[in-house]
Structures are given as C-alpha cells and as structure tokens.
RODO-2510 file (C-alpha; in nm, 4 decimals, decimal comma):
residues 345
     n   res          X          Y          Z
     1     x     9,8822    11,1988     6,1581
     2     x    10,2411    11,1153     6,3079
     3     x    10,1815    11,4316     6,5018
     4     x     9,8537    11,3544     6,6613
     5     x    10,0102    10,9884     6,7075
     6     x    10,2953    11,1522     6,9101
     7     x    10,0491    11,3846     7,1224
     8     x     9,7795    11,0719     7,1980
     9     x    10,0813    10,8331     7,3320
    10     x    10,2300    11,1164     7,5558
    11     x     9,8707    11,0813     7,7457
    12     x     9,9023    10,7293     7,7320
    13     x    10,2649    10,7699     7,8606
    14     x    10,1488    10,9608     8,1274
    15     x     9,9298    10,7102     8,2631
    16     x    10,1213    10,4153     8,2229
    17     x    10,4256    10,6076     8,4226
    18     x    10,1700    10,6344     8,7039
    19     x     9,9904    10,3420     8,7496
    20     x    10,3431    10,1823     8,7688
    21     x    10,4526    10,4260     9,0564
    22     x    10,0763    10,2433     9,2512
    23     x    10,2061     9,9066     9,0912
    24     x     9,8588     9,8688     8,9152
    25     x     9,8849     9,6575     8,5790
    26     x     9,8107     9,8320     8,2908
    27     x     9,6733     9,6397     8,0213
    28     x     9,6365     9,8418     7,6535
    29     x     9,3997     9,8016     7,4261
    30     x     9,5780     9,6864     7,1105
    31     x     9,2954     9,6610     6,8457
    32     x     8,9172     9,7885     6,8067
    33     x     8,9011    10,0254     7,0420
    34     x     8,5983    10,2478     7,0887
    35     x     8,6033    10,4718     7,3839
    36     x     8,8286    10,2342     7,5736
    37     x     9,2308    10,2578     7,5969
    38     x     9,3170     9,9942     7,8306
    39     x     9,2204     9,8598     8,1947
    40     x     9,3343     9,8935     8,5544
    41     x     9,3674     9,5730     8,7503
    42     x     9,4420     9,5866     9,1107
    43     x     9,6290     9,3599     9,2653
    44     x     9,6150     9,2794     9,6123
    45     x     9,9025     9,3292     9,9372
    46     x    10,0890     9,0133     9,7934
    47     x    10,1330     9,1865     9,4330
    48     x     9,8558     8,9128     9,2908
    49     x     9,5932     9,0053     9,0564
    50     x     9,2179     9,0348     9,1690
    51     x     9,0314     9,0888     8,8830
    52     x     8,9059     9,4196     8,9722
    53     x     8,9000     9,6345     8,6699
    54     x     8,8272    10,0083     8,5392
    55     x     8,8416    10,0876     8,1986
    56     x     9,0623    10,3877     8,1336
    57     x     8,9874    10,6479     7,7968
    58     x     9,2631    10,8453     7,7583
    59     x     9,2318    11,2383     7,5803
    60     x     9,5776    11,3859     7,5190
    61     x     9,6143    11,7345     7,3743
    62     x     9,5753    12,0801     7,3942
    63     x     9,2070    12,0852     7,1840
    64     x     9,0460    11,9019     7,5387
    65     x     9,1320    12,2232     7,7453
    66     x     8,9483    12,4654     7,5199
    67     x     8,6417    12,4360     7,7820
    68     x     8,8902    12,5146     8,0801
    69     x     8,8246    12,7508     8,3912
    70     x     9,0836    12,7977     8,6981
    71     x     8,8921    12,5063     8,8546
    72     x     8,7961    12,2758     8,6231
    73     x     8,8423    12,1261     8,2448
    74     x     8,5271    12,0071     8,0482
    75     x     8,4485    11,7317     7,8100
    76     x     8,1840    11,6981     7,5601
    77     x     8,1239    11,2967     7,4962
    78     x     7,9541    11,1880     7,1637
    79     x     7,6046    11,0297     7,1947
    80     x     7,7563    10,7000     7,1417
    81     x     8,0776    10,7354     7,3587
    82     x     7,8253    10,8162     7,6313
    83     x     7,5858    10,5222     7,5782
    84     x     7,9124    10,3296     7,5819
    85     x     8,0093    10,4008     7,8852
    86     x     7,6953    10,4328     8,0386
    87     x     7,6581    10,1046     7,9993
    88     x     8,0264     9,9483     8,0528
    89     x     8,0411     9,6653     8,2781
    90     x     8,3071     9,8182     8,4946
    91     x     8,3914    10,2045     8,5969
    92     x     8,5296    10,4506     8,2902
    93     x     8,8377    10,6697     8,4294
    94     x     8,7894    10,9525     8,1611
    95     x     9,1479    11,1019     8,1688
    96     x     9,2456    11,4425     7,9838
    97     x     9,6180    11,5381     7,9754
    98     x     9,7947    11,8298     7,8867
    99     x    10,1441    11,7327     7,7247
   100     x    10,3003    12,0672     7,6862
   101     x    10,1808    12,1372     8,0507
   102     x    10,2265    11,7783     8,2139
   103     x     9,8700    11,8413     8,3754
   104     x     9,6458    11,5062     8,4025
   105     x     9,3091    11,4980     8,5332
   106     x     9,0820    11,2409     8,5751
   107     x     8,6651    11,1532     8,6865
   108     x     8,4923    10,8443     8,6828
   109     x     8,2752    10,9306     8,3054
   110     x     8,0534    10,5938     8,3910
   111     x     7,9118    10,7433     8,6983
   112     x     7,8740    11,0464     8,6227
   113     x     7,6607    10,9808     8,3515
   114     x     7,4535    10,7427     8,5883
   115     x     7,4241    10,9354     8,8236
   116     x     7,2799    11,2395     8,6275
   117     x     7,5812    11,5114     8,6784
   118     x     7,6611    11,5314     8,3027
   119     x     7,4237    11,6964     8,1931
   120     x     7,3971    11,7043     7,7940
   121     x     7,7054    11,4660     7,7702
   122     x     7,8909    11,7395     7,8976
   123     x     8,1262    11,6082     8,1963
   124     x     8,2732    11,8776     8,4188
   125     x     8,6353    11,7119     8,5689
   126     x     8,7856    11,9363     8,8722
   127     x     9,1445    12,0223     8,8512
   128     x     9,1234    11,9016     9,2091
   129     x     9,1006    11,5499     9,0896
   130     x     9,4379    11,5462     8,9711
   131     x     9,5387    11,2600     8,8378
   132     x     9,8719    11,2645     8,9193
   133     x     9,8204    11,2667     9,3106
   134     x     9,5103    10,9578     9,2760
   135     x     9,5586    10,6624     9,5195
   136     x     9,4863    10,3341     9,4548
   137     x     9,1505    10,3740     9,6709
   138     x     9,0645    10,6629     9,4466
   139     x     9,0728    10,4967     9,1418
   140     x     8,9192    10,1835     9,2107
   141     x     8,6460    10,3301     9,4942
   142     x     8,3981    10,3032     9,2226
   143     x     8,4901     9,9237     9,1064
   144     x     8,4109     9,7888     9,5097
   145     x     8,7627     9,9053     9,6542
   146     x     8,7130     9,9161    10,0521
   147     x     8,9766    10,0032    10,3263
   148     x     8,8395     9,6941    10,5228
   149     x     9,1471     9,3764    10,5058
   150     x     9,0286     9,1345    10,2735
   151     x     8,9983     8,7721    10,5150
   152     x     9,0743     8,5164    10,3091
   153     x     8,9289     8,2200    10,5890
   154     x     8,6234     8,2144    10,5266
   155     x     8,5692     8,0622    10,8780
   156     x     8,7094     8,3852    10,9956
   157     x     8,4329     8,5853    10,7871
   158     x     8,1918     8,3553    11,0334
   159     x     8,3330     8,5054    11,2762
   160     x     8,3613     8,8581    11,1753
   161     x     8,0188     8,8128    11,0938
   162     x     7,9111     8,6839    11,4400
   163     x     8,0870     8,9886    11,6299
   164     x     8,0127     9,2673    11,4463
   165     x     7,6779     9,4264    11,5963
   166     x     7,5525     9,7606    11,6899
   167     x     7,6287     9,7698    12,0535
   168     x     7,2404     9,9179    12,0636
   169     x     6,9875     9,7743    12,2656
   170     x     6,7104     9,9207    12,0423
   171     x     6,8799     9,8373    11,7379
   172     x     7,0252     9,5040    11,8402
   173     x     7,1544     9,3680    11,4812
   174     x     7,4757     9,1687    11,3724
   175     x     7,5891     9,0996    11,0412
   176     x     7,5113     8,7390    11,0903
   177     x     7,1840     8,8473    11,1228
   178     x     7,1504     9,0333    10,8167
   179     x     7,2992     8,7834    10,6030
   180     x     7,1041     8,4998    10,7251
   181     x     6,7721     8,6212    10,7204
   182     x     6,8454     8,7998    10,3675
   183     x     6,8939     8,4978    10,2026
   184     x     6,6567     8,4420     9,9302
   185     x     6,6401     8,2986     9,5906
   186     x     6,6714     7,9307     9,6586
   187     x     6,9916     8,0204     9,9336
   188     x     7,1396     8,1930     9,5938
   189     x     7,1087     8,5620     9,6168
   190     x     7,1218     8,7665     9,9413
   191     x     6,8334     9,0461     9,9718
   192     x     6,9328     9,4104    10,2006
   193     x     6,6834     9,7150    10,2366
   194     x     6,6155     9,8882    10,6117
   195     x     6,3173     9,6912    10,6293
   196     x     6,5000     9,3967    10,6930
   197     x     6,7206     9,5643    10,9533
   198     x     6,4327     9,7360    11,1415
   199     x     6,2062     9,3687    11,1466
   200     x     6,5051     9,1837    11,2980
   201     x     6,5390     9,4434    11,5562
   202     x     6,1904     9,4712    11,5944
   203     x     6,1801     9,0684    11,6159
   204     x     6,4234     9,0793    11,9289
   205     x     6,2593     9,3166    12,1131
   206     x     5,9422     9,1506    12,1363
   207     x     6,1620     8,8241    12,2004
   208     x     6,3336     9,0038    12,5400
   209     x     5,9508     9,1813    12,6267
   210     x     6,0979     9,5127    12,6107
   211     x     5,8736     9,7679    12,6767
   212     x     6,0777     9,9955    12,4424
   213     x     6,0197    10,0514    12,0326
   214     x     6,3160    10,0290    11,8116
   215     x     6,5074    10,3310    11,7761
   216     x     6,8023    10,3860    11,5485
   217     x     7,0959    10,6870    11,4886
   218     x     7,4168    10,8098    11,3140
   219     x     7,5797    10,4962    11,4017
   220     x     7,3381    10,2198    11,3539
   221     x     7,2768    10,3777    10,9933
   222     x     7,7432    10,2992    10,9810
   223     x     7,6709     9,9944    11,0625
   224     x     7,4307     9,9012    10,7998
   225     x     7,6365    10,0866    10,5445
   226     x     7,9957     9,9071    10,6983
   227     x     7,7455     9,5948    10,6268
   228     x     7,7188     9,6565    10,2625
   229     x     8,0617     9,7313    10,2311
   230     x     8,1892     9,4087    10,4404
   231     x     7,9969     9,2331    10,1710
   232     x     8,1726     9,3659     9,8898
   233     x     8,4957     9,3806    10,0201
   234     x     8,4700     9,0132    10,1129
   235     x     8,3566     8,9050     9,7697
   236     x     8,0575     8,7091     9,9249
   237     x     7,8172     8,8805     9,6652
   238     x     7,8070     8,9934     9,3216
   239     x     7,7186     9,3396     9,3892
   240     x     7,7332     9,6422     9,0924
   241     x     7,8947     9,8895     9,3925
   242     x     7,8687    10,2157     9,2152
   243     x     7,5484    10,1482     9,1829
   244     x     7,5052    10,1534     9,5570
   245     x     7,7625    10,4276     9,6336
   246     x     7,4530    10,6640     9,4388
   247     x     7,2424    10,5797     9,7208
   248     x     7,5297    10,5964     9,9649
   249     x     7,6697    10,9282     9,8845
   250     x     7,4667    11,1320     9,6422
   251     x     7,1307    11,0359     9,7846
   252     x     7,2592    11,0118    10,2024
   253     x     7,0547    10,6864    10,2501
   254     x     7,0560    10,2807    10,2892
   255     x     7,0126    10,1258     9,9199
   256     x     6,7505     9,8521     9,8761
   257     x     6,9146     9,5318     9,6735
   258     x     6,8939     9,1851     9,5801
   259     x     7,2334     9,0674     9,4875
   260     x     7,3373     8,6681     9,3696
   261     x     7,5503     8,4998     9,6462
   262     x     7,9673     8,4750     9,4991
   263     x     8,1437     8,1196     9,5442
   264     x     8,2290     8,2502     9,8904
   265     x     7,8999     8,3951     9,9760
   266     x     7,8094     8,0367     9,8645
   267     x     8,0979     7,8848    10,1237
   268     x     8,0044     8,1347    10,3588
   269     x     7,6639     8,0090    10,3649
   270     x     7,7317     7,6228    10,3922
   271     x     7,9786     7,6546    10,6665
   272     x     7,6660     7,7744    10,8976
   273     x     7,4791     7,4779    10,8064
   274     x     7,7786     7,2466    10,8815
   275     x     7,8502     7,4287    11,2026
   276     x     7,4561     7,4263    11,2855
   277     x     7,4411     7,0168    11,2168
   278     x     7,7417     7,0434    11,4750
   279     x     7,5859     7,1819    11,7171
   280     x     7,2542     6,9923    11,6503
   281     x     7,5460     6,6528    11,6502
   282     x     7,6779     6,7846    12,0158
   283     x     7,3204     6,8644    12,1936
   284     x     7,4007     7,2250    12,1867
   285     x     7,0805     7,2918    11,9784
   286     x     6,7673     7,0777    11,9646
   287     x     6,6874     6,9964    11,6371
   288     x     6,4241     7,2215    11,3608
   289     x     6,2746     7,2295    11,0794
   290     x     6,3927     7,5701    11,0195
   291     x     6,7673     7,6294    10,9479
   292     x     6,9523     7,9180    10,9975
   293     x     7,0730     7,9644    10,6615
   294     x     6,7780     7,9039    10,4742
   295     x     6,5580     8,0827    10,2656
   296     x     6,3331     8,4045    10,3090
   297     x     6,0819     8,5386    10,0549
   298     x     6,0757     8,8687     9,9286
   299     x     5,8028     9,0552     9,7903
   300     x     5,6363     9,3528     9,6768
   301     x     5,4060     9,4784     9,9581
   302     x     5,0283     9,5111     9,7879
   303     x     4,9450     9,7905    10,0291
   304     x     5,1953    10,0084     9,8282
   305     x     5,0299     9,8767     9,5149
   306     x     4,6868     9,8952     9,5667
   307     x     4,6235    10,3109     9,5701
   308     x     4,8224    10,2797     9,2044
   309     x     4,6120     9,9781     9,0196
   310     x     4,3442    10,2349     8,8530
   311     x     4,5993    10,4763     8,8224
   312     x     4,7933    10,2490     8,6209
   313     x     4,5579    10,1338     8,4205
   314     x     4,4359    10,4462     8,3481
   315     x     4,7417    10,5687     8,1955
   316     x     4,7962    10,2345     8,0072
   317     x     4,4420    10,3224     7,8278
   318     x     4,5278    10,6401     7,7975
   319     x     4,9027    10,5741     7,6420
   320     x     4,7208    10,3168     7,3962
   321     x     4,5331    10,6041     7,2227
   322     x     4,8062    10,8573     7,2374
   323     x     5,0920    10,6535     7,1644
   324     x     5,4118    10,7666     7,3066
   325     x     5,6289    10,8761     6,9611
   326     x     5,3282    11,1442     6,9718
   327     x     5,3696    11,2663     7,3423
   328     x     5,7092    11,2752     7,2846
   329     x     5,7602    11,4652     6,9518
   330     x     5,8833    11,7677     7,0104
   331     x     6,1137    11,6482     7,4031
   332     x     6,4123    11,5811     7,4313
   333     x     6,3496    11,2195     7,5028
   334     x     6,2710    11,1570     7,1446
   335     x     6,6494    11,2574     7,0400
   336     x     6,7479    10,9567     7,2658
   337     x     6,7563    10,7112     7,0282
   338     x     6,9231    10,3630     7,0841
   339     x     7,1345    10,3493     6,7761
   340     x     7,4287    10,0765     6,8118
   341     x     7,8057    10,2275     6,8680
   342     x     7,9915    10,1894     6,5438
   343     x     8,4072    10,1067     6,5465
   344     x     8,4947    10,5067     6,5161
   345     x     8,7278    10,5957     6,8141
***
C-alpha cells in the first residue's frame, strides 16, 4: 500500500508542478473520489478565477503503459468509470504518467467517449499529446476556451456585435443579426442552425431587389463558426461547447442549437431594447409593434415529418409485439446496462 501511495502522488505531483508553471489552480479532491482527482480552474489575464473547470483523473505507474506502442499509450476504462465520465458536467483530462520515466500524457476521456473514438472503453492517448508541453488553450479548448479577448462592456459586445459581418453581398449577415432574430423561448434562450443564417440573407436580398440568389463559401461558413464561438467566449449563452466542437471538427459542419441566454446574454439583450426606445425617444425610428429583440418561434418543419408518420407507427406496432429485450438479446446493446457507479476508485 505505502508503495502504490508513493507511485499515485508522484502523478499527482507531476500535475500539480505543471499547472502551476500555466498558473491554473489546482483544486484536489480530498474525499470520495470516483474517477475524479481534482479540477482545473482558469483564471483570466488579471490572475482572477472564471469558473471554467475540467476534471482531471490522474493514472500513475508503470502497469498503465503495458498497452504502449512508439506512438501512443492505451487505457482500458471500467464500464462505470466510462459512464462517469461520459456523463460529467465538465471535460475529463485522463492523464497517465510514467514516474520512473517522467513521461505524462494526457486526452480529453469525456469526449472521446462522446464522440465515439473509444471504442470498447478502450481510449487510445498519442504520445504527441504530451502533457508536459499542453497550453492553457489546450487544456481548456474543450471547456469553451477561445483565443477571442473576453469584453467585459457589454455595450462594447453591442458593438462588436453590430460590426462584425461577412463583407458578402450574397451572404450579407452580422452577428447582430443572428442573435436577434435567434431569440426564442420567451427572449430566454437564443436558437442557431444555417437555416437561420441563409433566411436572413435570403430576407435582405429580396429587401435590396437583387436579382442574385444567396450564395455562401469558406469564409461565410468562419463567420458563422467565429459566431458560435463569440458567443461562448463572451459568456452570453449557456452553451455545452464540446458538444458543438463534434460538429465543428469531427463532423466539418455548422451545429444546429438552442441554448438558454447567460445574465449577460440577458444584459446583452435589454441594452438593444433600451437603445431601440432611444432611438424611437429621438425620432430616429418610427415607432412598431415589432421589437428588435423580441421573440422568434422555432419549430419542427412537418414536411420533414410527414414521409416518416406511417413509418413510425409502423415500427411502434411492430416494437409492441417484439419487445425490445428480445431484439436485443444476443447485441451488444443489451450489455449496456445503466447500473449506478458505486464509491470504488
């Protein structure tokens, strides 16, 4: 035991010694841990905390580095270690360490098991992602971590807002735009998918009479992505970002979202209808019954429902006299059970 004791807290050692170097607190977990050593908090140019957390399991010991190749080191999670961080509410830096060789590697375990890489609970970490050499971006990319400078006026966001567009005549959009009309929810959440991009620019073209349809490239698709990221590196929205970095990265394409409105999202929103009562208040604008910051509805379109009705009822019949635990028998799926994580580490 003292042994094993010694080998886990040179890991742990290891980790702490670096996150210090990237002045990142480190906060241990003192008492019933499963699956979870401690959390990262990142703090922001003025050394202040943000509350942006990743949970951090630490491995220490030669026994991880049986499953080792010249590129890469492999770990084999537990059913419940993996359901457990499956379902974490922020990332899980999986971290194996090598005491005897000083080695440290690391890999986000939540998303890989979201996003389907780790297959049979078996995550595959490259030597490449070396611990040891991470950057602050690269450990909290994952938790909503952006390059973009945080504004902390919020009537500089406006503003920011206002100004950014994509410069294209046939794709004429601003993030104004897109966070106006993607209000929904009572003003509450904010709603993003390319249809909403492609209807405002669609709406201004028949506005100007162009004779032209809307057309989009590389660049307009950067914008909507720099949109999504503006978003959560503003904290205006209470976004699960690794969630839409799967979309982003591993699928190459614009995710489709509905995400509640932050207290600044909030702000964000009732500064434009102060500053549109303004301009109402100084003749600038005649006054409507529609506001900018108000309210669309979103919905699922019937015409991609209707071919599926009969098939789904079809297969609800069907499912009713061949219930699913005898379908499923003899897969895979039926060794997925849901059984609750017990206090082992």
């Amino acid at each position: 035991m003292p042994g094993n004791y010694a080998t886990e807290r040179k890991g742990i050692a290891a980790v702490q010694a670096k996150l210090a170097d990237l002045e990142l607190i480190w906060r241990e977990t003192s008492t019933g841990d499963f699956g979870i050593d401690g959390h990262i908090e990142f703090l922001d140019e003025n050394s202040e905390p943000t509350g942006m957390m990743v949970g951090v399991q630490v491995k220490s010991g030669q026994s991880y580095f049986i499953s080792e190749t010249d590129y890469s080191v492999s770990y084999t999670a537990n059913k419940k270690h993996q359901k457990y961080w499956e379902h974490y509410p922020v990332p899980v830096l999986l971290i194996l360490h090598h005491p005897d060789r000083k080695e440290t590697f690391w890999v986000d375990a939540r998303q890989e098991f979201r996003t389907g890489k780790a297959p049979g609970n078996k995550i595959v970490i490259p030597k490449s992602n070396n611990f040891m050499a991470a950057t602050v971006q690269d450990l909290f990319m994952n938790a909503g971590f952006t390059q973009a400078e945080y504004v902390r006026d919020i009537s500089a966001v406006l503003e920011c807002m206002l100004t950014r567009t994509t410069e294209n005549a046939a794709f004429d959009i601003s993030f104004f735009d897109l966070f106006c009309l993607g209000m929904t929810n009572i003003c509450r959440s904010l709603y993003f998918g390319m249809d909403l991009a492609l209807k405002i620019a669609e709406n201004k073209l028949v506005s100007a009479k162009s004779e032209f349809d809307v057309g989009l490239g590389h660049s307009d698709h950067e914008f909507l992505e720099s949109y999504i990221r503006f978003l959560v590196s503003q904290n205006l929205v209470h976004a699960d970002y690794s969630d839409l970095l799967i979309d982003l990265e591993l699928r190459d394409m614009v995710p489709m979202f509905i995400a509640p409105l932050s207290r600044r999202g909030t702000a964000l929103k009732e500064l434009i209808s102060r500053s549109e009562d303004e301009l109402v208040k100084r003749g600038n604008l005649m006054p409507n019954c529609y506001r900018a910051a108000q309210e669309a509805f979103v919905e699922v379109v019937e015409m991609s429902m209707f071919p599926r009705f009969k098939r789904v009822n079809d297969v609800s019949k069907n499912l009713r006299s061949n219930p699913p635990p005898t379908i499923f028998a003899n897969s895979d799926l039926s060794k997925h059970g849901d059984e609750p994580p017990t206090a082992e580490n």
